[in-house]
N, C-alpha and C positions, 0 to 999 in steps of 0.2 A: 656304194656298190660293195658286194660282198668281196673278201679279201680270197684269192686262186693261188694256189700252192701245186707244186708238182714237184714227181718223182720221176725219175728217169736212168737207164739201164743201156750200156752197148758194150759190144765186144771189143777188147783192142785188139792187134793184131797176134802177141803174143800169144792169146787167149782168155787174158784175165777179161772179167765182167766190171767193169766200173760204173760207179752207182750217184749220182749227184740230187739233191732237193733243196727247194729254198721258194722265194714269193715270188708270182709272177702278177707282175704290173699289166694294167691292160695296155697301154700304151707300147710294151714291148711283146704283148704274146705273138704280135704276126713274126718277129724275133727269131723267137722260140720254136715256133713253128717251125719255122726251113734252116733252125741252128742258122743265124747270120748274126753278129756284133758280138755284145759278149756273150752269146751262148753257141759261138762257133767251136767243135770238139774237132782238134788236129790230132789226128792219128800216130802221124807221123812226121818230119819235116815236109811243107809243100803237100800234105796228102788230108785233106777237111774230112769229116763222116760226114757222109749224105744220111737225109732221115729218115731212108726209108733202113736204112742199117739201126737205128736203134732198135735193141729187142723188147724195151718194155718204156712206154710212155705214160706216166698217169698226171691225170688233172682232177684235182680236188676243191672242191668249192662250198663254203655256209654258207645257204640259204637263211639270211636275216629277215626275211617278209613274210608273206603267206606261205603254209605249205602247200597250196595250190599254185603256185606259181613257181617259175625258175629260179628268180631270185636274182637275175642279173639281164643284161638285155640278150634282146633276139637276137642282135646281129653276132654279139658273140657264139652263144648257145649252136647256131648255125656254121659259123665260120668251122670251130672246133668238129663237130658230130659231120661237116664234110670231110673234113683233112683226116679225121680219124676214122671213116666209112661206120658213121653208128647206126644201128638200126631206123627209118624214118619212125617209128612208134615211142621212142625215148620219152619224147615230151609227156606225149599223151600217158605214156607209164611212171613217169615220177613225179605227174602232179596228181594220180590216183590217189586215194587219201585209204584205201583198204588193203595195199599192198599189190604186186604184180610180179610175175616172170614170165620170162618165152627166150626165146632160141631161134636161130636159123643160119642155116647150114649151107654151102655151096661144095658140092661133089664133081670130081672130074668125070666126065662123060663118060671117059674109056674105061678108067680104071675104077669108079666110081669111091675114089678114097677121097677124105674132106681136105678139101684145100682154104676154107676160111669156116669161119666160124662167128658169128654174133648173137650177143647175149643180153638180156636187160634185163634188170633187177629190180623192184623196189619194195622196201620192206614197211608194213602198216605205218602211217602215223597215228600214235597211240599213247603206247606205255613210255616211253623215251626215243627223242629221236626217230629218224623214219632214212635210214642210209638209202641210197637211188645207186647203183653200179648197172652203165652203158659201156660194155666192151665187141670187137674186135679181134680177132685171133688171127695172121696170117700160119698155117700148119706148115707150109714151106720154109717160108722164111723164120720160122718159130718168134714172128716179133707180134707184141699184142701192145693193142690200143685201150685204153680204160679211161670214163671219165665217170668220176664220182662226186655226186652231189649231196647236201647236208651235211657234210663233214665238217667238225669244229677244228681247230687250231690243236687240243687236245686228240682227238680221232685220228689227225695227219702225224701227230708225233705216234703216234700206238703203231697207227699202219706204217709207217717208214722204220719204225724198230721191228716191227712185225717181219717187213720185206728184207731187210738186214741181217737178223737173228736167221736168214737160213743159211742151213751151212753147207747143204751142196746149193754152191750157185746157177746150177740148170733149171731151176727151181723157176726164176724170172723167166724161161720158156715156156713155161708150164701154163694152160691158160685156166686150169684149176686155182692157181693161187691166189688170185684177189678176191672171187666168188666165196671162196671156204672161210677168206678173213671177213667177210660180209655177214654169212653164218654165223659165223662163234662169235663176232662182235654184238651180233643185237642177239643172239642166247645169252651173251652175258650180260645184255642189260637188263633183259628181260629176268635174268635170274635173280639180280640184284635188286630190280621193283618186286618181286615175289618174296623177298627175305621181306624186305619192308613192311610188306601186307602183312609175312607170318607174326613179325613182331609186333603190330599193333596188333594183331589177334590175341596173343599169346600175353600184352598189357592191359586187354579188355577182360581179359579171364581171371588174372590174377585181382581185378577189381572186382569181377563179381564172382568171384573164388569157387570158379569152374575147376574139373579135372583137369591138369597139364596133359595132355595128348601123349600115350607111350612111356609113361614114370608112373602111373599106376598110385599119380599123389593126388588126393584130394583133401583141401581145406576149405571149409564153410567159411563163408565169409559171419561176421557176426550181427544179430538180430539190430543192434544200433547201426552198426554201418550199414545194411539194405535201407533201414528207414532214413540217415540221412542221405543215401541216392534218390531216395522217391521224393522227399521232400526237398530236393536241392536242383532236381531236377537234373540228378545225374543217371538214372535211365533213359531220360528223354536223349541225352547226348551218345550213349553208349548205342539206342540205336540207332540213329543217324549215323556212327561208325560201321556199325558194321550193315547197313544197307547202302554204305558209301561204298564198303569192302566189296561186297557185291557187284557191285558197279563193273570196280577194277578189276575182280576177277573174271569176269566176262569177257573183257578187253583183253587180260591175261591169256585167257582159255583160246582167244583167236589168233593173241600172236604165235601161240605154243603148236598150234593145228596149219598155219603157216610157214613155221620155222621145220616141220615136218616136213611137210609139203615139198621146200625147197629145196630141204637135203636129200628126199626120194628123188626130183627132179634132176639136181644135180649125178647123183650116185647112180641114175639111167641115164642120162649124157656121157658119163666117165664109162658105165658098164657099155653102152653099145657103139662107144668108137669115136663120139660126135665131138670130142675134145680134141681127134686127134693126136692121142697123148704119142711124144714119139719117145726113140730108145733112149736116148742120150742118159736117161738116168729112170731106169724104172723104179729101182727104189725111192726116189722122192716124187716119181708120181703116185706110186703106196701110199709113203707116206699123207700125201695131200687128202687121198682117198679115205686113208683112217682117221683123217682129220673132220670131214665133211660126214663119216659113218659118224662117228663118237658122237657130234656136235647133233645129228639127226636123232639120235638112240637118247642123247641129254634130254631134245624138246618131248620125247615122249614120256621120259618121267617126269616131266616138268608140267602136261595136260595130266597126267594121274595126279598129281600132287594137286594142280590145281583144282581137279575133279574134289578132293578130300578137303582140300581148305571152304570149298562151297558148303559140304555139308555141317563143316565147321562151323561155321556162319548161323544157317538158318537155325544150328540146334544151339547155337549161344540168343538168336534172335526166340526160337521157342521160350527157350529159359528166362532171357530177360523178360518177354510178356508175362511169366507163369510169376515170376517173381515178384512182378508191378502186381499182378492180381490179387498176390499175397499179401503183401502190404495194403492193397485197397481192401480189401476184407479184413484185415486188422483193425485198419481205421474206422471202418464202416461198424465192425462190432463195438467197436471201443463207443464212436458215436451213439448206436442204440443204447449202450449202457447209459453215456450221461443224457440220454433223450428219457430217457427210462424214470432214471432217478425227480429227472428235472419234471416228467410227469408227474410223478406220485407227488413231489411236494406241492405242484398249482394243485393236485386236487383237493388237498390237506386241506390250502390256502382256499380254497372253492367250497369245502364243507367249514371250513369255520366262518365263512362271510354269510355263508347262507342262515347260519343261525346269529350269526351279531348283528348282519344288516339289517332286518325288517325295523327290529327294537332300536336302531340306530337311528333310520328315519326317523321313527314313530316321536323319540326321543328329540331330536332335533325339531322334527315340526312343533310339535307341542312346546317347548320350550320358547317358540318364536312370541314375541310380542302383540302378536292377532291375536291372540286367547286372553282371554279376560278371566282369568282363574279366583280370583279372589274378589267377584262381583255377586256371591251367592245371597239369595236375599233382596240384592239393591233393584234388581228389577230389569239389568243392565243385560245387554248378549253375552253367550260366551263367545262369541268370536269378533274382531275388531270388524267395522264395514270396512274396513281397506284391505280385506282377507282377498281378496279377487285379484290385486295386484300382484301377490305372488303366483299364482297362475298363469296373467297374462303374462308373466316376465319367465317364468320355469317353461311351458310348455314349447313357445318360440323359441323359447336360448335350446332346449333338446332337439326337433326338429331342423337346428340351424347346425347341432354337433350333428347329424345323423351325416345330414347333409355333406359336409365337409367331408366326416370320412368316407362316403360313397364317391367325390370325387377324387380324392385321394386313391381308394382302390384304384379305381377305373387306372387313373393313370401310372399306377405299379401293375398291373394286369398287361398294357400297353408298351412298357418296356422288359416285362416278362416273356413274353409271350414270343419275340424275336429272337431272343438267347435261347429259347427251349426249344424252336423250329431250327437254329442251325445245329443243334447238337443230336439231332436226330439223323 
């Protein structure tokens, strides 16, 4: 089972806000839950916090399994999202795999001002990570319920420095303030997967000694080096990179048009009331606000960017094809040349046979011991009677070559003929 961390938030009487985190065991959450054993919080002498008094409760959980799934069992998942009134759609919203939000609201009749407020969240899984935030908001009681799922051991220390580093503490009523660290947390990993992408771009370029983007510097790469890429089969790899790059930034371009999305969604929640925001500190609900603006206004240079790094791409994938082509035309001239050469000498080779061969036969036959050349006068043939033997033995041994290399063709025609149909 995945390991469940919480944070948690109540007023003492004084006034101060006191803040405690740490693991929570399953065995102890029903515990936890109504503060009994050691997570009872005494006020005062003889005076316990009931929990419905804590203002900020959050539960944290890695999802170690599928990201289709919870990641822990039902009956907890259930226990929790009662005690903490979460949306019923939570589930069905954090095992979405393309990201989700929604809202709902409960208004007083009379006065039609928000009295609670719920919210769900879930951010694409994709580029890094996929954070899931199910909250709760009582506006009365200014106390909020949060349960966050996907979060690592690393993410719960970020977020409990997060929710610590503020320094008006009305900040924990606020129910803007988990959702914003939701925001900026997967903008900034989303931004951190995009440097990544820019810098294998930007190591693809310098390999095949593209312009650097905005320095106005161009170096050629040298006529040896493209040919050992062609021949090492390091184009073939370069673009497999960058139609991998592709890929990513696609994935990129959707978290960036949902990370939009959710900071207009949030920034009209805050703008028409539905947070509830109360007085206690308007500046740090600004603040939260220009948190959730900046973090919105970030992912939109972040889709322009990625917008630029695509066409980055196709015009380094242009290039590398024009470049492979260049090379193969290289090669291919270089080839007719020694095709060229290699003709002219079989012809050379082809006109001096044609004149040595006839007199070479002729010469060889005659030469053979069938001719009776120094018979002149005796009365004797000029050719031996066993002249026919060489006949019957030349014409069948020719016949028997033809033969052979006619099935030989056949069967190089037979294994040709398949490699020339897939390459079509």
């Amino acid at each position: 089972m995945p390991q469940v961390r919480f944070f948690e938030v109540w007023k003492h009487p004084d006034g101060m806000r006191n803040t405690r985190n740490g693991l929570l065991l399953y065995e102890d959450f029903d515990d936890w839950l109504t503060l009994k054993g050691d997570f009872a919080v005494e006020l005062k002498e003889g005076l316990l916090l009931d929990p419905r008094q804590m203002l900020l409760r959050v539960v944290t959980c890695e999802n170690v399994g599928s990201p289709h799934s919870l990641g822990h069992s039902q009956a907890f998942f259930e226990r929790l999202r009662d005690n903490f009134n979460l949306l019923e759609t939570t589930e069905e919203a954090f095992i979405n795999n393309n990201g989700a939000f929604s809202s709902s609201s409960l208004r007083n009749a009379t006065s039609q001002e928000i009295e609670s407020l719920s919210l769900v969240i879930k951010v694409p899984y994709w580029v890094r990570g996929c954070e899931a935030l199910s909250m709760h908001h009582d506006s009365k009681a200014g106390s909020t319920r949060v349960f966050m799922l996907w979060i690592t051991d690393t993410n719960h220390r970020e977020l409990v420095d997060f929710l610590r580093s503020q320094s008006d503490k009305t900040a924990y009523e606020d129910p803007l303030l988990l959702p914003s660290w939701v925001l900026r947390n997967h903008r900034r990993a989303a931004e951190a997967y995009r440097a990544k992408i820019d810098q294998s771009l930007l190591n693809i370029e310098h390999q095949i000694g593209y312009a650097l983007p905005g320095l106005l510097h161009y170096k050629p790469s040298k006529p040896q080096a493209q040919s050992s890429l062609v021949e090492g089969n390091g184009f073939e790899d370069i673009v497999r990179r960058l139609h991998a790059s592709l890929t990513e930034l696609g994935a990129l371009a959707m978290e960036a048009n949902f990370g939009k999305e959710l900071g207009a969604f949030l920034k009209k929640l805050a703008g028409a009331g539905d947070f509830g925001l109360r007085s206690i500190s308007a500046t740090q609900s600004e603040s939260l606000l220009h948190l959730v603006d900046l973090n919105t206004n970030l992912y939109s240079t972040m889709a322009a960017q990625v917008a630029v790094l695509k066409e980055r791409v196709q015009s380094h994938i242009n290039l590398t094809f024009s470049l492979i082509a260049q090379e193969e035309n290289k090669l291919s001239r270089t080839v007719a040349a020694n095709s060229k050469r290699d003709s002219a000498a079989m012809k050379t080779i082809a006109v001096v046979t044609m004149f040595f061969l006839p007199p070479t036969f002729v010469a060889t036959l005659f030469s053979m011991s069938m001719f009776n050349w120094g018979t002149e006068g005796s009365g004797a043939g000029l050719t031996s009677a066993y002249f026919w033997v060489y006949w019957a033995v030349a014409i069948p041994l020719t016949f028997l070559v033809v033969l052979v290399w006619r099935v030989w063709w056949k069967w190089e025609e037979k294994r040709y003929l398949p490699d020339m149909s897939r390459t079509k």
